[in-house]
N, C-alpha and C positions, 0 to 999 in steps of 0.2 A: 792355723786354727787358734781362734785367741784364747790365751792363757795358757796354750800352751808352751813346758819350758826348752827353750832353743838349746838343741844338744850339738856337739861339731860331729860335722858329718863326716864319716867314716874314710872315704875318697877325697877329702881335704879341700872340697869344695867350701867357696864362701856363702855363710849363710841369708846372706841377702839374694843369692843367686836358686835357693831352693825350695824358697816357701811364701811365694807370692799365689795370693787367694782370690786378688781380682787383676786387670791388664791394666797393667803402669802405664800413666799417660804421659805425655810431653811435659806435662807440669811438672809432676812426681820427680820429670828427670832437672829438671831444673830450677826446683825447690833444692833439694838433694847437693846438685851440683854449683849453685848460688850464682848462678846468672839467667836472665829474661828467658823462656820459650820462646822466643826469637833466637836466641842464639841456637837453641837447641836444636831448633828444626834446620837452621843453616851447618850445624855441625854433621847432624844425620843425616844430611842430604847434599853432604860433600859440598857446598855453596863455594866454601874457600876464600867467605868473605870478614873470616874471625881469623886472628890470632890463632897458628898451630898449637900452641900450646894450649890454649883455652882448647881447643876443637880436640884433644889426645885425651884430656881433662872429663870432658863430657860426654864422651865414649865411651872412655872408661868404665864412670857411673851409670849411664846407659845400658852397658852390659853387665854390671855388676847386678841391676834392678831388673835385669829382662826384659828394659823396654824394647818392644816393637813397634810403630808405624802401624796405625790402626787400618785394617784392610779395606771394612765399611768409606774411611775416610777416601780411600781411590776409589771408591763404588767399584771394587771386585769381586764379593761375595756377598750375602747377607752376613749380617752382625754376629746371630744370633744360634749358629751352626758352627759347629765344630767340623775344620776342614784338616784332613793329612794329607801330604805330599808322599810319594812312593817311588824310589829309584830302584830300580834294577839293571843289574847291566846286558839284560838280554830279556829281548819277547819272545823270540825263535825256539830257543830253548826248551826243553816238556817241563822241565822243572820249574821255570817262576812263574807260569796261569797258574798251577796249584800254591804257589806262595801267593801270589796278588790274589787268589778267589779267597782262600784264608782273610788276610785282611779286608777282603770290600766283607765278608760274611760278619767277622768282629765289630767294624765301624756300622755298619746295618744296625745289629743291635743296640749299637746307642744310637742311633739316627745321625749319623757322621757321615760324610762325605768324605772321595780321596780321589786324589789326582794322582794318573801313574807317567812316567815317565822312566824314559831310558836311556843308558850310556853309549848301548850299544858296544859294549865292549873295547870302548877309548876311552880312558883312561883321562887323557887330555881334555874331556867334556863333562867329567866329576865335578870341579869346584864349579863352574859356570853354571853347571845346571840345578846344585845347592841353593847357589844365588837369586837364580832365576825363579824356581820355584818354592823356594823358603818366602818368600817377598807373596806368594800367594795363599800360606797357610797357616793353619795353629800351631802345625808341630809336621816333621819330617822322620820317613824311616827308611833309611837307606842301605844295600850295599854299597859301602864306600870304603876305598884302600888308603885316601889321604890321610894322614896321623891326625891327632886333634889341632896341633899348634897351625898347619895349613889348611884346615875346615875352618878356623875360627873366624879371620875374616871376611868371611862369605856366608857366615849361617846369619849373622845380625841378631844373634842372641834366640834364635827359633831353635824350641826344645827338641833333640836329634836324639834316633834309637837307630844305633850300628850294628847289624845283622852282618853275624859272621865274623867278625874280625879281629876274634882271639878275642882276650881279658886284657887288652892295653889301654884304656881308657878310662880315668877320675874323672872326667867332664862328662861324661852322656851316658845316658841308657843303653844298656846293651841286651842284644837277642847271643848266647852265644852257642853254635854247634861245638859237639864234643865232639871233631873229626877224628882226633886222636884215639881216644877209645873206638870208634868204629873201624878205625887200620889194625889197631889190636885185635877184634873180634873176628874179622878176616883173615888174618893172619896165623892167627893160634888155631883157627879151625883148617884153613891148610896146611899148617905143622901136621894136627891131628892126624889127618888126612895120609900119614906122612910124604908130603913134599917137603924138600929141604932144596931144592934148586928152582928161585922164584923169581919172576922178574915184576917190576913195577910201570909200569905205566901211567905219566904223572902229566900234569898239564897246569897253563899258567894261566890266574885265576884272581878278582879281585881280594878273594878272603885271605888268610892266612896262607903266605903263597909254600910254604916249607914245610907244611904238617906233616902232610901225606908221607913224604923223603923221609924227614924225622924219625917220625913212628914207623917206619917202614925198618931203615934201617936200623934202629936200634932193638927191635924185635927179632929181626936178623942176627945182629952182635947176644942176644943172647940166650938163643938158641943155637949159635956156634954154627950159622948154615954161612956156605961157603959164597956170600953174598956181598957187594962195596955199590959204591957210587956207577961203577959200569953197569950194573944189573936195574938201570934207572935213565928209562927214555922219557926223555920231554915227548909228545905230541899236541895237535891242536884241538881244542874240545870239540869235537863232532866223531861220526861215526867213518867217517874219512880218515882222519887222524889216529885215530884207533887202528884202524887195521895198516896205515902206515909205521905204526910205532910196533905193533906189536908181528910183522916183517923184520923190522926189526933188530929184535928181540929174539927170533927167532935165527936169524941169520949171524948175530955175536954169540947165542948161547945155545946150539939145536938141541942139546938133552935136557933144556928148562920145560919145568912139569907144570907150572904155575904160572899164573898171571892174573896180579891186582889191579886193575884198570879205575883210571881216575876218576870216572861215574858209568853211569849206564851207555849214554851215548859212546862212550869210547870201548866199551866192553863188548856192542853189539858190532861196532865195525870192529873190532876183533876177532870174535867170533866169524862173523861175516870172511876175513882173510885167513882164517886158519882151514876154511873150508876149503879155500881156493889152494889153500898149499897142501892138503890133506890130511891136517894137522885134526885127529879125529878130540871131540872135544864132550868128555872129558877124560875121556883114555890116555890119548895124549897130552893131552894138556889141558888142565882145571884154570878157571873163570871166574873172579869174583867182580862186581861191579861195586855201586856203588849210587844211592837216591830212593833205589825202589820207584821207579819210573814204573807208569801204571802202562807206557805201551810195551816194557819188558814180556807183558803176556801175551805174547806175539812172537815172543825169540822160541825155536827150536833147536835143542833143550832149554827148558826156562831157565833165566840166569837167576843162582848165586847173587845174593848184592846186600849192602846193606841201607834197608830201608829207613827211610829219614821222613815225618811227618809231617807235609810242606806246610800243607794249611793248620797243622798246629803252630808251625812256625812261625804264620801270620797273627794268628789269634794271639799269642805270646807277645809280638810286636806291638800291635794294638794294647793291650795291655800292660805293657811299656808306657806308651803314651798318656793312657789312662792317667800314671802314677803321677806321670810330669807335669802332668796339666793340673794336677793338682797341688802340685811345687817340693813335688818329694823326688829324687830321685833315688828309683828303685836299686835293689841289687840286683846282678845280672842276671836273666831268665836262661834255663839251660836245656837243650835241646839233646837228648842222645842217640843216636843210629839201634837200631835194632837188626840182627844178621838173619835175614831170610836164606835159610839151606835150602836150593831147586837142585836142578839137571843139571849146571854146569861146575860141580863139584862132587 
């Protein structure tokens, strides 16, 4: 904003990198960096026919300025439309239609457009698909598990908001869940409850992959319940996995009175296998999940869970974007669970 005074940003980001007002052109980059727009475009377009060193030189400056490769110029999009990219790592899942319906609802109201796209739960298809899809839009909002130092050469300077993945990040916008506080909120209400012999039920995941564990156990430790690392099965996120893990669970611990299950899906195949073993629920054994999954109202007894508000999630994201696009980067948006008490508590 002009005249306005340049303050150092907080996350120690450089200030050429945060407060661009219109899209840097090829020129900009090589005024800046003092060699011809011909060099520039053979450096950003990996040509290989300059000097490494010139071509590491105007990268550099390139991303220090935010230039991106005009989209209009591939005739990709129109000009004139603000477009988002969207990764998630699963469509299957009940959880991200409510997160992506969240965002296409936010980008609507500014007349945004957004491309979704998926990992599909590989891991190994993250940066590729960063790449692929950043090269089509204004700005990207991803679950992503790569640190920023392995995002960075694949984002090409396109402004990124990381949903979910802890408070680890000075370089981007961040959406962050408080998973932490909803293991607490679950946990102290089956203390409550009084259970003291609980078991966990955890699953691997692009966000924060150790929360759950964490807060589990140290809620454990201090509450003095007779609780470690054994009282902590990995399963696979579906409702399969769920009543595989929570067998179990049952089978190393048979007088565990509790079970925190990684989300909803792994809570209802649990459920689901406590029945088949006649594990009555919640007599015998209490059920917290975890999403607030709106097909949960279908479980008999309703589950216990805590609920997480997807499409506020999204709307948060998008308004992430907002900030960047306008050359600020925001500080973190934070999202907390709220503890729905049903039947299966």
């Amino acid at each position: 904003m002009a005249g306005q005074r340049e303050t150092e940003d907080p996350r120690g980001r450089d200030p050429l990198a945060t407060r661009p007002v219109k899209r840097v052109t090829l020129r900009d980059v090589a005024q800046a960096a003092g060699v011809s727009h011909q060099t520039v475009s053979r450096a950003v377009n990996g040509k290989g026919e300059i000097d490494p060193e010139t071509q590491r030189r105007v990268l550099e400056v390139a991303r220090r300025l935010r230039y991106r490769p005009s989209r209009f110029a591939r005739g990709l999009v129109r000009p004139d439309v603000v477009t988002v990219g969207l990764i998630v790592p699963d469509v299957v899942n009940p959880f991200f239609p409510e997160f992506v319906a969240g965002v296409i609802s936010a980008a609507d109201e500014r007349d945004w457009q957004v491309l979704v796209a998926s990992t599909e739960n590989d891991r190994s298809r993250e940066l590729a698909l960063v790449r692929s899809l950043g090269r089509q839009v204004d700005a990207l909002v991803g679950y992503l598990s790569h640190p920023d130092k392995q995002l960075e050469p694949y984002l090409e300077s396109v402004p990124l908001v990381i949903v979910d993945r802890g408070l680890d990040s000075s370089t981007h916008a961040l959406v962050h869940v408080d998973t932490a506080s909803g293991v607490r909120a679950g946990m102290h209400h089956l203390i409550e409850k009084g259970h003291r012999r609980i078991g966990l039920i955890d699953c691997e995941c692009v966000c924060d992959p150790v929360v759950r564990r964490r807060t589990f156990l140290e809620v454990a430790a201090q509450h003095a319940l007779p609780v470690d690392d054994r009282w902590v099965v990995m399963g696979e996120q579906s409702p399969a996995g769920g009543a595989a893990a929570f067998e179990e669970l049952q089978t190393t611990f048979p007088d565990i009175t509790a079970v925190f299950a990684f989300n909803d899906l792994v809570a209802m195949g649990a459920l689901r296998a406590a029945r088949r073993l006649g594990v009555r629920v919640p007599d015998d054994c209490a059920l917290v999940g975890y999403d607030g999954l709106s097909i949960t109202d279908l479980v008999d007894p309703p589950l216990t869970t805590l609920h997480l508000d997807k499409r506020r999630l999204g709307e948060l994201a998008v308004h992430q974007v907002d900030q960047l696009l306008t050359g600020e980067l925001p500080p973190p948006a934070v999202l907390t669970p709220r503890l729905d008490i049903r039947g299966t508590t």
